[in-house]
Structures are given as C-alpha cells and as structure tokens.
LOSEVO-205206 format. One record per residue (C-alpha): x, y, z; residue in one letter. Coordinates in steps of 0.1 Angstrom, whole numbers, plus 2048, in hexadecimal, padded with zeros to 3 digits. Layout:
REM residues N
XYZa...
//
This chain:
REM residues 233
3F9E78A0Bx3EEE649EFx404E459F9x3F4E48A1Bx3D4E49A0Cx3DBE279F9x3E3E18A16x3C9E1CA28x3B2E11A0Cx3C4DF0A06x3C3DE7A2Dx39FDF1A2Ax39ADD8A09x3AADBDA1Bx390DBEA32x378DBAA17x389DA4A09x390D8EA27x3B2D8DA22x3C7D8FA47x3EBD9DA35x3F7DC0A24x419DB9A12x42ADDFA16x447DF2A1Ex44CE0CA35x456E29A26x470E44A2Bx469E69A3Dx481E82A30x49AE96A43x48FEB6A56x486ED1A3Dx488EB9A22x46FEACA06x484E8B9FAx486E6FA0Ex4A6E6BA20x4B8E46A24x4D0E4AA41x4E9E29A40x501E36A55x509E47A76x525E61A67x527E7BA65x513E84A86x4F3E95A74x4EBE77A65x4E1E67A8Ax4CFE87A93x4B8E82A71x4B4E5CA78x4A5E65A96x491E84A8Dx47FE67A74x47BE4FA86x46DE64AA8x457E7FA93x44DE6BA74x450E44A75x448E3AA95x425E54A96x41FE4BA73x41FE27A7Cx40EE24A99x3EEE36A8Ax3F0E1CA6Bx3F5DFDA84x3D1E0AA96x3C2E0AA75x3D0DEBA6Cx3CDDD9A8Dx3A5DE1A8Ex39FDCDA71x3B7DB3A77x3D0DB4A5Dx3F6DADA64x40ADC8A53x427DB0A41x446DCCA38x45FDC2A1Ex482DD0A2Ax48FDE0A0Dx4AADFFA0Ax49CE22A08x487E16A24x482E20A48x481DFAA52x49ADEAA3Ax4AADCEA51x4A4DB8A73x4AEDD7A88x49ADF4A79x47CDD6A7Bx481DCDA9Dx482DF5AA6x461DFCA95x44FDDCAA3x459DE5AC7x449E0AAC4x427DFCAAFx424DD9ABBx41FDB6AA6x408DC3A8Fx428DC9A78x437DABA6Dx451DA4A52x44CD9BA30x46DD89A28x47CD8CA07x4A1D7EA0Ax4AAD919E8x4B4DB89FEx4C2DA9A1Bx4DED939FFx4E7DB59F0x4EEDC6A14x502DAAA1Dx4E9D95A33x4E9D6FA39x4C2D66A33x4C0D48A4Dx4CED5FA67x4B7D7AA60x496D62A60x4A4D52A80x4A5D75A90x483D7BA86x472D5DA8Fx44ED64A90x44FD82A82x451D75A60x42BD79A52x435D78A31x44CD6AA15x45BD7A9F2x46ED5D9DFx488D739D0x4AFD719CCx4CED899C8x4EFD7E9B5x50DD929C1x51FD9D9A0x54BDA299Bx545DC299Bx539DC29C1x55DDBB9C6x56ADDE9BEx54FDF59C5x53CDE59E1x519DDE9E5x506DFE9E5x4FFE049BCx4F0E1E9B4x4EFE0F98Dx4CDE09979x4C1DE997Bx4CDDE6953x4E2DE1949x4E9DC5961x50DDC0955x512DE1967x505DDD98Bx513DCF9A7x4F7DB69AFx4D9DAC99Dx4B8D9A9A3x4B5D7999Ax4A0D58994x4A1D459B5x4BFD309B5x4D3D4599Cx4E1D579B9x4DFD489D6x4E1D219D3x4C4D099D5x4D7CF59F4x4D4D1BA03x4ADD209F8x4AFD01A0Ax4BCD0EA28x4A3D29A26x485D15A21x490D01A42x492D1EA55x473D2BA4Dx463D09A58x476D0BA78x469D2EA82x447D24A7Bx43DD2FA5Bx42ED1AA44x41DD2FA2Dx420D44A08x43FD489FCx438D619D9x44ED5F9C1x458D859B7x470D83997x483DA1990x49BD8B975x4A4D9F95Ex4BAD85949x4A2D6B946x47DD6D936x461D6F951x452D4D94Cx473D3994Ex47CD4A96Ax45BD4997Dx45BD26974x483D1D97Fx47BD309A2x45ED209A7x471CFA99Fx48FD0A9B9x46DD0D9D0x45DCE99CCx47ECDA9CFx486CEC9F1x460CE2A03x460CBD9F0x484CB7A04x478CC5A23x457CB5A20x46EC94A1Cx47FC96A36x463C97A4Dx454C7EA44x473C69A48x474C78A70x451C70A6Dx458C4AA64x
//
C-alpha cells in the first residue's frame, strides 16, 4: 500500500511541478494465496499459465486502469521501464497492458534488460514506435560465462567476475556503430527527446563513466545530425 501511495503522490507532484512524464515500472502481483511477488517466464509446467493469468485479470489490469484515470486526469504519460521481476518486462507484456488501459502507458526504453534477455534493441524500438516516451542511456556486456549457464543469473551484482552479464558504460557493451544504430531508430520513430544516462558500472568510477557514455551519446546525435544536413544540402 505504501508503494501505491508513492505513486500517486509523485503523479500528483508532477502536476505541480508541470512536468507531463512519470518514469516507473509496473510491478509484480503475487500468486494466489501468496505474499511474494511471482515472476512467471515460462508456460510449463501448466500452473504457471493459470497464475499468469490470475495476475494479470485480478491484479494488473484493475490495478492499472484505476492509476491510468488518475494519471490521464492530469495529463501525465505513465513511461514504464521493462525490467525482469516485472509484470510488463518486454514488447509483448507492453503491448498487452496498453491494449486493456489505453496510451496513457508508454515505454520508457532502457536497452540495458532487453540485451540480457536476448533482445535486439533496434527491433524492439521499431516495434514500439510511438510508444517510446522515454529514454535510459544504459548498456549490458554479455560475459564468457553466459556461454555455460545461460542468461538468467541469479549472481550479485559483485562480484562482477562472477555473473553472467553486467551493466556497463555505453559502448562497453554494445558498440558505438550499434548506439548508433539505436540513436537512428529512435529518430525514425519519432522521438527526439531525453535520453538519461543511468550508469550502473560497476568497474569504472562514476564520473569517467558518466562522462565516456555521455561522449558514446554526442558522438551518435553529432553523426545523425550530420547527415541530415548533408540530405538537407
């Protein structure tokens, strides 16, 4: 109840504050009779589809659709971060919520989870389109030992030398040609706004690596900004 209760007081600040966007997530119900939240990833054994629906049908969707009223009222675009442990962690849980709440619910688009579930960013931006309302810069290197136990680590995030992918600086994981790529998209999909820089590096100190994202970041817009102005020309 108290993370409800949060909520609702930062839509109500951004009001105040005359700010149109609330960066969240969307939670995660737990299972029938339960009290922890319950991440269902897959569709076997059987129960686990019978508890995916139960969430989504008794708890997300009505929880959603009184917090998109709320929201909605005052203006503000909902932006939701797909992240794991999530109700809404990739394009289809996304697209499932929007079409019960309505375009309220946007995504906040932070490349980083989808790279350490195995997604291709571009395609994921392209399948979103305008739905994108927001932007985290933040990247994921895929470690060795990803080959031999997969991508789902369960590990600390430190060591690092442990884990099967880390966060990184921008470019450190994926390449800048790729940040690139992703910066393009963006453009081509319409948005042309904030991308926040969100370091999680745990390798580098905080300044360089604020500082080497953000160079990853000029380089990408200065190039794209380049080029059209040579189509311009």
């Amino acid at each position: 109840m108290s993370h409800q209760q949060v909520t609702r007081k930062t839509i109500e600040l951004a009001t105040l504050l005359r700010v149109d966007r609330v960066v969240m997530m969307s939670g995660l119900p737990a299972a029938p009779g339960d009290s922890t939240p319950n991440w269902i990833t897959t569709s076997w054994p059987p129960e686990t589809t019978s508890v995916l629906e139960w969430q989504w049908k008794e708890r997300v969707i009505p929880y959603w659709q009184d917090l998109v009223l709320l929201a909605s009222r005052r203006g503000i675009k909902l932006c939701l971060e797909q992240h794991g442990m999530q109700c809404v962690y990739n394009n289809a849980s996304f697209f499932r919520l929007r079409e019960a709440v309505g375009p309220t619910i946007g995504v906040n688009f932070d490349p980083s989870h989808l790279l350490w579930m195995g997604g291709d960013p571009v395609r994921a931006i392209e399948a979103l389109g305008e739905c994108v309302y927001h932007v985290h810069g933040k990247d994921t290197r895929i470690e060795p030992k990803a080959k031999a136990n997969g991508l789902i680590d369960t590990s600390p995030v430190t060591p690092v030398g442990a884990r099967a992918w880390n966060y990184v600086t921008l470019g450190h994981g994926e390449s800048v040609r790729s940040w690139l790529r992703i910066a393009e998209t963006l453009k081509s999909v319409g948005y042309d706004d904030v991308i926040s820089i969100e370091n999680e590096d745990y390798l580098i100190p905080a300044e360089e690596a604020i500082l080497s994202s953000n160079a990853v970041l000029q380089f990408c817009i200065s190039t794209l900004e380049s080029t059209r102005l040579e189509v311009g020309c």
